[in-house]
C-alpha beads as a LAMMPS data file, in Angstrom:
LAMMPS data file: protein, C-alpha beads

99 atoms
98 bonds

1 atom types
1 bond types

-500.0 500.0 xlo xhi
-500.0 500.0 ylo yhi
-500.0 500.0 zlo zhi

Masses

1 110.0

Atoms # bond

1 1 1 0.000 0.000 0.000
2 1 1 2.719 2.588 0.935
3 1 1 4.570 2.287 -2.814
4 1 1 1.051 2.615 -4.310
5 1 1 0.420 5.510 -2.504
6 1 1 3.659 6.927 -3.566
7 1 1 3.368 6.297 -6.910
8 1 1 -0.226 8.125 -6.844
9 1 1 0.386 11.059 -4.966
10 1 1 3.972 11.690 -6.900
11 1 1 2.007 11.223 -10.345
12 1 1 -0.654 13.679 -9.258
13 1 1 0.488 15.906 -6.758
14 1 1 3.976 16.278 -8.552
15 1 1 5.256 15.996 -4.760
16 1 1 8.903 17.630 -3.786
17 1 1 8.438 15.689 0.387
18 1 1 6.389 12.774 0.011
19 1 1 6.866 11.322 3.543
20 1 1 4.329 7.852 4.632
21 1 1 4.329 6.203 7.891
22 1 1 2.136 3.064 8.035
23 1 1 0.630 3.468 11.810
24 1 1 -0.933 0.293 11.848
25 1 1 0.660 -1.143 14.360
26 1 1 -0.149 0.914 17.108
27 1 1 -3.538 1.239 16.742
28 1 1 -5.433 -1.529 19.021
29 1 1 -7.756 -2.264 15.341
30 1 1 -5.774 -3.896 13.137
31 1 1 -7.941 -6.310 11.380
32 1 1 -8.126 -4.812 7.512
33 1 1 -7.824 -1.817 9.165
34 1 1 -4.896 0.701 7.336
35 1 1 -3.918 3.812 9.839
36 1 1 -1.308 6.399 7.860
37 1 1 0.325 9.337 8.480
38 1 1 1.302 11.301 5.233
39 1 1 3.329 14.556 5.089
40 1 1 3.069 15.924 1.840
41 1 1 4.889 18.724 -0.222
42 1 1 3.799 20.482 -3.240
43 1 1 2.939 23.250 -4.714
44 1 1 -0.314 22.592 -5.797
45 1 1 -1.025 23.502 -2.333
46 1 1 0.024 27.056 -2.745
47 1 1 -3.542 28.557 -3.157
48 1 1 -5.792 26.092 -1.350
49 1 1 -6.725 26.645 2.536
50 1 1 -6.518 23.593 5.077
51 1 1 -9.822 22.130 4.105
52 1 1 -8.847 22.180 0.528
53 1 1 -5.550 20.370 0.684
54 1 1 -7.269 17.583 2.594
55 1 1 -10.177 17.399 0.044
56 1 1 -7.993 17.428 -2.678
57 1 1 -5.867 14.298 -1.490
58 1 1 -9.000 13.109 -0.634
59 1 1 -10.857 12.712 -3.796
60 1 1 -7.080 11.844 -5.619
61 1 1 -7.217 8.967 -2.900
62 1 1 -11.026 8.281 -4.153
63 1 1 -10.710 8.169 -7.541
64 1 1 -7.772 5.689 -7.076
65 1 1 -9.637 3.485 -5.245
66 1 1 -7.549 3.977 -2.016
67 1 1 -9.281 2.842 1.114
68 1 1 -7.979 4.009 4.185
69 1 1 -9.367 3.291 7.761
70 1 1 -7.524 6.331 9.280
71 1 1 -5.668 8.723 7.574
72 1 1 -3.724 11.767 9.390
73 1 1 -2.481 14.523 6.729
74 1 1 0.106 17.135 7.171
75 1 1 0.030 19.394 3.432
76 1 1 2.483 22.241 3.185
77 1 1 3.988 24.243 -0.046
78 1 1 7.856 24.363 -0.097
79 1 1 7.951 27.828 1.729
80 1 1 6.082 25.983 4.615
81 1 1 7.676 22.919 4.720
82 1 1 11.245 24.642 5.223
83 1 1 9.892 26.539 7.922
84 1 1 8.661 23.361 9.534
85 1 1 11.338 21.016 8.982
86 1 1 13.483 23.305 11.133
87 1 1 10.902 23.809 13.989
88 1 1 10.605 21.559 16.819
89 1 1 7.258 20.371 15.776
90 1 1 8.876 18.751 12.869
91 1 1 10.276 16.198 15.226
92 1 1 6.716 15.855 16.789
93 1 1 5.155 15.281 13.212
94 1 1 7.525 13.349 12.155
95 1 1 7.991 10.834 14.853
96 1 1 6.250 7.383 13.267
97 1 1 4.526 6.679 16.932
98 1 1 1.353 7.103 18.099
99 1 1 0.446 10.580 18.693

Bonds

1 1 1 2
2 1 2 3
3 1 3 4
4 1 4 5
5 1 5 6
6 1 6 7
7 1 7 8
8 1 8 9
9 1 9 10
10 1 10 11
11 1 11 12
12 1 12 13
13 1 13 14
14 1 14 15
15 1 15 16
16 1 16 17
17 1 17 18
18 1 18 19
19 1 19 20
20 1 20 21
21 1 21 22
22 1 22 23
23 1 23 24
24 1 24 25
25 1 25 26
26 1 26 27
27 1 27 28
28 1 28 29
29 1 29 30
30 1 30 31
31 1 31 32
32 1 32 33
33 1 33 34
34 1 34 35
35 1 35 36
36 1 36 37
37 1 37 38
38 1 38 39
39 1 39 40
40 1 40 41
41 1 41 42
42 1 42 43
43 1 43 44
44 1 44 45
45 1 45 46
46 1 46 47
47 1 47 48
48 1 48 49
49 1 49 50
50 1 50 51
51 1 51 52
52 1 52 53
53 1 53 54
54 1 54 55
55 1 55 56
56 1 56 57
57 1 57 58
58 1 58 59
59 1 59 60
60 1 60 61
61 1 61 62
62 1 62 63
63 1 63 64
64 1 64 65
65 1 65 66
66 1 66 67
67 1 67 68
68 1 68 69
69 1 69 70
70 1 70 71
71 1 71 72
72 1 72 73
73 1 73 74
74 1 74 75
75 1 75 76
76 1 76 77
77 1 77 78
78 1 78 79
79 1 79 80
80 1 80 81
81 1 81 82
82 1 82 83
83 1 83 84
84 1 84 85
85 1 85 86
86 1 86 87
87 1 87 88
88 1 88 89
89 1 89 90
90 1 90 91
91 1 91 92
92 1 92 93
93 1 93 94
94 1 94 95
95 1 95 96
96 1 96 97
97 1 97 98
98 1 98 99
């Protein structure tokens, strides 16, 4: 699942941080149950608010046929990703534990 999500989200997103944690195991559900964490970068995001970026990796997800039990996103442009990277919620974020 985490190369085909790769592949999908490079192809349509066009991606420069593509980061996927698979957060399965630490979720007490695990039956056919998928739990991700995705940190995505691209510029696509540039003019779309919160709700957007999460709607648009949403329906890219969708039209893929991607099921996901539990999905957390983290979208950011470039310009906000190198701010982030060198906070201290970047550890925090990108820590593949349970959160």
């Amino acid at each position: 699942m985490k190369n085909l999500l790769k592949k999908i989200l490079q192809k349509n997103l066009s991606t420069t941080t593509l980061l996927i944690f698979n957060n399965s195991k630490f979720h007490l559900i695990k039956k056919n149950h998928s739990h991700y964490k995705l940190i995505i970068v691209s510029e696509r995001f540039s003019s779309l608010s919160l709700i957007r970026r999460h709607q648009l990796v949403n329906s890219i997800l969708l039209k893929n046929n991607i099921s996901i039990y539990s999905i957390d996103l983290y979208t950011y442009t470039q310009i906000e990703w190198n701010t982030k990277k060198n906070s201290e919620s970047y550890k925090i974020i990108c820590s593949n534990k349970r959160s």
